[in-house]
MIPATOR-366505 format. One record per residue (C-alpha): chain; x, y, z; residue number from 1. Coordinates in Angstrom, 1 decimal. Example, Ala and Ser with C-alpha at 12.3 -4.5 7.8 and 13.67 -1.06 7.14 Angstrom:
2
['A' [12.3 -4.5 7.8] 1]
['A' [13.7 -1.1 7.1] 2]
***
This chain:
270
['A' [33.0 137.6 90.0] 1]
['A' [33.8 134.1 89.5] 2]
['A' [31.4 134.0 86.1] 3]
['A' [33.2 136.7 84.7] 4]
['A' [36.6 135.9 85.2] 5]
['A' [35.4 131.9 84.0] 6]
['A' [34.5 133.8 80.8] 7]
['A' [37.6 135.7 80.5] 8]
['A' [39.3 132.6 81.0] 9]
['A' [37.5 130.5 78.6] 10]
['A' [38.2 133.7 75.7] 11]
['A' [41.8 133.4 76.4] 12]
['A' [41.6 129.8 75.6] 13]
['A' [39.9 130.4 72.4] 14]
['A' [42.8 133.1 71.5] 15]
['A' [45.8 130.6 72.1] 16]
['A' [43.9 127.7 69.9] 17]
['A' [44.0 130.4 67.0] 18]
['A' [47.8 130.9 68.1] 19]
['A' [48.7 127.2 68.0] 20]
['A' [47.1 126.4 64.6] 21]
['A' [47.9 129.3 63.2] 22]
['A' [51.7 129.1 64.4] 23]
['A' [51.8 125.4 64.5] 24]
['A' [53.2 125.6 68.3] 25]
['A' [51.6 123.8 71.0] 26]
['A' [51.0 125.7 74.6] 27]
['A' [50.2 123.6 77.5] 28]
['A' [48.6 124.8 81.0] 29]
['A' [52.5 124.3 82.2] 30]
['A' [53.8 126.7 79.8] 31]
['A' [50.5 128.8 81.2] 32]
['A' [51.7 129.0 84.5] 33]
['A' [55.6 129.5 83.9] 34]
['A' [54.1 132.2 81.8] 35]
['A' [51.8 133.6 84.6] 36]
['A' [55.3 133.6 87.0] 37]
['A' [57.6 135.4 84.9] 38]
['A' [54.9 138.2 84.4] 39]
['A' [54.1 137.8 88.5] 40]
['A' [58.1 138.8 88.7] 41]
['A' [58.6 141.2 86.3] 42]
['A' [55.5 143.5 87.4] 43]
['A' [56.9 143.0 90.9] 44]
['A' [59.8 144.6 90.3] 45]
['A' [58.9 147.2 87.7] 46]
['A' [56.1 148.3 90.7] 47]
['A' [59.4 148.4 93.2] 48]
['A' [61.1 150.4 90.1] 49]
['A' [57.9 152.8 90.5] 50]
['A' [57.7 153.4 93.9] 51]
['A' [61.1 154.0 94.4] 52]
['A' [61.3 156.7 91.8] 53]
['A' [58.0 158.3 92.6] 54]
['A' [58.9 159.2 96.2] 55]
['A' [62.2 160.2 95.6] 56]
['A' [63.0 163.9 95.8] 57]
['A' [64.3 164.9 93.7] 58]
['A' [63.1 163.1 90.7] 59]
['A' [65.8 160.6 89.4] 60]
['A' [63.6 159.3 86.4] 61]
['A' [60.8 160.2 84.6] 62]
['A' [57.2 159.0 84.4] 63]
['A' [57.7 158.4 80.4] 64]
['A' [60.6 156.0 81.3] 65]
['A' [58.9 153.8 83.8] 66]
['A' [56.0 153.2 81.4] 67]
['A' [58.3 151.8 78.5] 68]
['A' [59.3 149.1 81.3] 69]
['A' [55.2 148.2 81.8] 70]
['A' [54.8 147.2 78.1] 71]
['A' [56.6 143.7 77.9] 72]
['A' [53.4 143.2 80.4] 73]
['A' [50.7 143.8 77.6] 74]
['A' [52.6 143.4 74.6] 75]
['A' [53.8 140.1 73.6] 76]
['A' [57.6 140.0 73.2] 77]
['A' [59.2 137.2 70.8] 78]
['A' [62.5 137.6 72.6] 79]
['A' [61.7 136.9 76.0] 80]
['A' [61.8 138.8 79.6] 81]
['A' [65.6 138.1 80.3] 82]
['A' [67.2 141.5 78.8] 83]
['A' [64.1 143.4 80.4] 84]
['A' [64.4 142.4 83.5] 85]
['A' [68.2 142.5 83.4] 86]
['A' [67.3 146.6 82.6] 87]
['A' [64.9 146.6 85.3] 88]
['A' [67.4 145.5 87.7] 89]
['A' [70.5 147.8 86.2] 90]
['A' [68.3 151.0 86.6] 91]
['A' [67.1 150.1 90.3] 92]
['A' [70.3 150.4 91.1] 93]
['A' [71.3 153.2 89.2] 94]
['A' [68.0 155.0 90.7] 95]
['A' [69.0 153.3 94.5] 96]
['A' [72.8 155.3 94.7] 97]
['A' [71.2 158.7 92.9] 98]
['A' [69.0 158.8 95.8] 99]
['A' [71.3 158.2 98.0] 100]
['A' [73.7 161.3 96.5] 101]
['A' [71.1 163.1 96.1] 102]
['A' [70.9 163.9 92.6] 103]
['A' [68.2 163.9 90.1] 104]
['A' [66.9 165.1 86.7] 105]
['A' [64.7 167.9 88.2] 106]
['A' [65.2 169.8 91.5] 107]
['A' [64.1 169.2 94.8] 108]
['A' [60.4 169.8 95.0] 109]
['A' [59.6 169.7 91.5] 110]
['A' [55.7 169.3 91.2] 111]
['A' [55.1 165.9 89.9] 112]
['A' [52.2 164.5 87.6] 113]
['A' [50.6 160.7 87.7] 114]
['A' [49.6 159.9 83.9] 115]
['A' [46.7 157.0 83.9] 116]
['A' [49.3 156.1 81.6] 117]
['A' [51.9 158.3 79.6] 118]
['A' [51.8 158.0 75.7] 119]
['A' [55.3 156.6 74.9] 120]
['A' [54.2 156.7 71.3] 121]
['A' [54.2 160.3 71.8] 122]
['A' [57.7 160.5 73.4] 123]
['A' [58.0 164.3 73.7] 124]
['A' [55.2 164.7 76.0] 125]
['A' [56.9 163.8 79.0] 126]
['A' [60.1 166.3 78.0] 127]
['A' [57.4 168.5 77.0] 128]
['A' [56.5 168.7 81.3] 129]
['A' [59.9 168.8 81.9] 130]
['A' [60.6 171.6 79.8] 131]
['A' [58.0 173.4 81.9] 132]
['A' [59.0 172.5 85.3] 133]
['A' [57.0 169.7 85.6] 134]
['A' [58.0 165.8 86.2] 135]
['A' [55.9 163.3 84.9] 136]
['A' [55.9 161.2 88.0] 137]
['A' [54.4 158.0 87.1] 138]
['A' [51.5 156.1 85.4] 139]
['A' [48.7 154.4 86.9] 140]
['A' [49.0 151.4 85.4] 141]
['A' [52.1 150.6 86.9] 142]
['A' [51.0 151.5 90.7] 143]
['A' [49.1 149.1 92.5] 144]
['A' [45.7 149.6 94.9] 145]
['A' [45.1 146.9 96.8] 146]
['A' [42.6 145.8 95.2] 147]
['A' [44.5 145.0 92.2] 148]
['A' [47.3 143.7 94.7] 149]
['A' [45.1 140.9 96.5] 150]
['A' [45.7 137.3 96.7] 151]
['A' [45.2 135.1 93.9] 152]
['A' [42.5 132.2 94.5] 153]
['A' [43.3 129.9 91.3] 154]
['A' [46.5 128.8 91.7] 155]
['A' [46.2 125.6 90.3] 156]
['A' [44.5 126.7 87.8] 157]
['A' [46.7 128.7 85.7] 158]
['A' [43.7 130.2 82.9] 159]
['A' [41.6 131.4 85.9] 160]
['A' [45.3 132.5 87.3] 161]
['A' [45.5 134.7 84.0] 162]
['A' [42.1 136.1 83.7] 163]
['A' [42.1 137.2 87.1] 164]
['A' [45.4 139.1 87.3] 165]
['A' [44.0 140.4 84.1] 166]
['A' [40.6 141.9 85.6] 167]
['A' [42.3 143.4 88.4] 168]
['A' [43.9 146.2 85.8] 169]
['A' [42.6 149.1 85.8] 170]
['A' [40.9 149.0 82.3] 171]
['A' [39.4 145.8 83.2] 172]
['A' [37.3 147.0 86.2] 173]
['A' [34.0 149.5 86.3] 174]
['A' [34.0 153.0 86.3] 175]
['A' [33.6 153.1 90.0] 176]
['A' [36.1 150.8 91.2] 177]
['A' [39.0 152.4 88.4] 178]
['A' [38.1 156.0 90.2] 179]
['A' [38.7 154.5 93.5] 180]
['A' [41.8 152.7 93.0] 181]
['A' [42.9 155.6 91.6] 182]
['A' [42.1 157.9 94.5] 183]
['A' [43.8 155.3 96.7] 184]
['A' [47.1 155.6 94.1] 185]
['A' [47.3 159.0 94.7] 186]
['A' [47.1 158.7 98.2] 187]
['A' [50.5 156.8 97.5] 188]
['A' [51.8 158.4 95.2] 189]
['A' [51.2 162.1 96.3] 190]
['A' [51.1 163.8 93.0] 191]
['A' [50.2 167.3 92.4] 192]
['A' [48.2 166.8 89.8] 193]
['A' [46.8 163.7 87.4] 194]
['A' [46.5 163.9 83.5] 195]
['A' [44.7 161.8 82.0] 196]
['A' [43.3 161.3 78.6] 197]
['A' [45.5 161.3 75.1] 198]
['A' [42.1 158.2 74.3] 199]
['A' [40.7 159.8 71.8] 200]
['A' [41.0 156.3 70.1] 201]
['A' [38.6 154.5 72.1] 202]
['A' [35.2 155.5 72.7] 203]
['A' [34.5 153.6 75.9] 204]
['A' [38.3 154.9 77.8] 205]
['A' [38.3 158.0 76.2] 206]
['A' [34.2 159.0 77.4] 207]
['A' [35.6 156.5 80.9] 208]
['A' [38.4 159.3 82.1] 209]
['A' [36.7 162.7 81.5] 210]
['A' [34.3 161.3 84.1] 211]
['A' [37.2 159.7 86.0] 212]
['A' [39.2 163.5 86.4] 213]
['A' [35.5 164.9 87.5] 214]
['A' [35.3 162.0 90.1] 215]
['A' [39.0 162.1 91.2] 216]
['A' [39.0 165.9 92.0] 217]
['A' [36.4 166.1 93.8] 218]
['A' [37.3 162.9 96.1] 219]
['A' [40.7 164.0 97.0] 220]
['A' [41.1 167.3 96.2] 221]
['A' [44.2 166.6 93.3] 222]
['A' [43.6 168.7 90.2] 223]
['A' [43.0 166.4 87.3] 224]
['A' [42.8 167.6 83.6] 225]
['A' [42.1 165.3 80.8] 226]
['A' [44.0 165.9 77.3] 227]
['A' [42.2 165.8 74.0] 228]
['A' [44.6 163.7 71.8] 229]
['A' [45.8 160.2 70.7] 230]
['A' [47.9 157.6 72.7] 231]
['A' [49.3 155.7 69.9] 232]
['A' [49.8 159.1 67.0] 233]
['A' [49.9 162.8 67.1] 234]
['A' [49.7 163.1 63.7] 235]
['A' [45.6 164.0 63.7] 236]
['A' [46.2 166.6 66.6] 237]
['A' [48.4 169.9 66.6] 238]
['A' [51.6 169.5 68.3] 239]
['A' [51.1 173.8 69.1] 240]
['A' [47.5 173.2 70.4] 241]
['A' [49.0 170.3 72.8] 242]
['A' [51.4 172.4 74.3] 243]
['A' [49.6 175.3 74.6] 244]
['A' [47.7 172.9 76.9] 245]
['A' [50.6 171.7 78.8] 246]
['A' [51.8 175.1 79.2] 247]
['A' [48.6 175.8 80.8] 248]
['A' [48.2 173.0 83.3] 249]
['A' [52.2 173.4 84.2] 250]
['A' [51.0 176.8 85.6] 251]
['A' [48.3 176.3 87.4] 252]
['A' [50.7 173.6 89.3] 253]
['A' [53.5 175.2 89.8] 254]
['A' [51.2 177.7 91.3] 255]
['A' [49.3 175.4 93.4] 256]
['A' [53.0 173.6 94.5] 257]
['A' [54.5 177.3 95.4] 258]
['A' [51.4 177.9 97.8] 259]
['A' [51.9 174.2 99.2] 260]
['A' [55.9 174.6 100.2] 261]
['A' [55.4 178.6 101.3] 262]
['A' [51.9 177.6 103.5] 263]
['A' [54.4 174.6 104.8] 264]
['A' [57.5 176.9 105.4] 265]
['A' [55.4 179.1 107.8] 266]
['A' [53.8 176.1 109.9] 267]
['A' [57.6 175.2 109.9] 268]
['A' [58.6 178.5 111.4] 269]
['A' [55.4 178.7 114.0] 270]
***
């Protein structure tokens, strides 16, 4: 809605007029829209980045490693894009001839997880998966629906530009539209399961994704647990109690994969 996204627009304003007297800098609608293209380029090709490792079997790189790549996105970064994208760009390749040899960190068929988006302040989640048979596959945030994929309409104006690339994230839209975008990710993405949760922090995503994994199952029939803990520190939660949990869900998909290839093999052999 254009109201909203003039409101949005008209916030970020008021943030960068704190920024400029506050760091005596001055950012015009120019710098804006430079701005809006290098972010344009770099979520282009960490997306790419994503899709390339999340159908490729078997895994070449883990879910916890694409995610790192998302944060120059939503974090702002004193240094620049240049050494990021030059990363971006050396492990595409790297991914690109693995595939090709047919090597990978996992074996072929590994069941794969989607995160809504992995805890990279908790690294040893993802090698937690791993340790378990179980690749963490990719986040969320970093796979596109269409929706959040459209058209922009402002072009020429660089603050509506902003605020509407903005609102078409996933924690910027409604309950309803984040659970279908979702389902329409997993479509894509063809995990064996979804994870979501590790929001404890925040009362509005944390309440948002327990109803999200409800919603999710039942559309497309992809198991989806959420995890009691927090994103940013682990220090509040037991480290035993989370793995007993990841332990637990690992099992049931492993299970649920094994049925999958065996059901597979014998409309293979028929």
């Amino acid at each position: 809605m254009d109201e909203r996204l003039r409101f949005m627009s008209d916030q970020m304003k008021l943030g960068v007029k704190a920024i400029e007297k506050n760091c005596d800098v001055t950012i015009t609608d120019e710098d804006l829209a430079k701005a809006n293209k290098e972010c344009g380029r770099m979520a282009f090709k960490a997306e790419m980045l994503t899709q390339l490792c999340t159908n490729a079997n078997p895994p070449v790189v883990g879910g916890e490693t694409l995610t790192m790549l998302q944060q120059c996105l939503t974090v702002p970064f004193n240094t620049g894009f240049k050494y990021l994208e030059e990363a971006i760009d050396i492990l595409t390749k790297e991914v690109r001839a693995a595939i090709k040899a047919g090597e990978g960190v996992m074996p072929k068929d590994t069941p794969k997880v989607g995160f809504y988006n992995l805890p990279f302040c908790v690294p040893w989640v993802g090698k937690y998966f791993r340790d378990n048979g179980v690749i963490t596959g990719f986040s969320s945030a970093l796979t596109h629906s269409k929706l959040e994929m459209s058209p922009g309409r402002f072009k020429d104006d660089p603050w509506m530009s902003a605020a509407e690339n903005w609102s078409r994230n996933g924690m910027c839209m409604n309950l309803k539209n984040e659970a279908d975008a979702m389902c329409e990710k997993i479509e894509i993405c063809h995990p064996d399961g979804m994870i979501l949760g590790f929001f404890d922090f925040d009362r509005w995503l944390g309440a948002q994704q327990k109803i999200m994994a409800k919603m999710v199952t039942e559309k497309t029939g992809v198991p989806s647990y959420y995890i009691e803990a927090d994103f940013w520190d682990d220090r509040d939660y037991s480290p035993e109690s989370l793995k007993t949990r990841i332990e637990s869900v690992c099992q049931i998909i492993k299970m649920r994969k094994a049925q999958e290839l065996a059901k597979k093999a014998d409309e293979e052999a028929k």
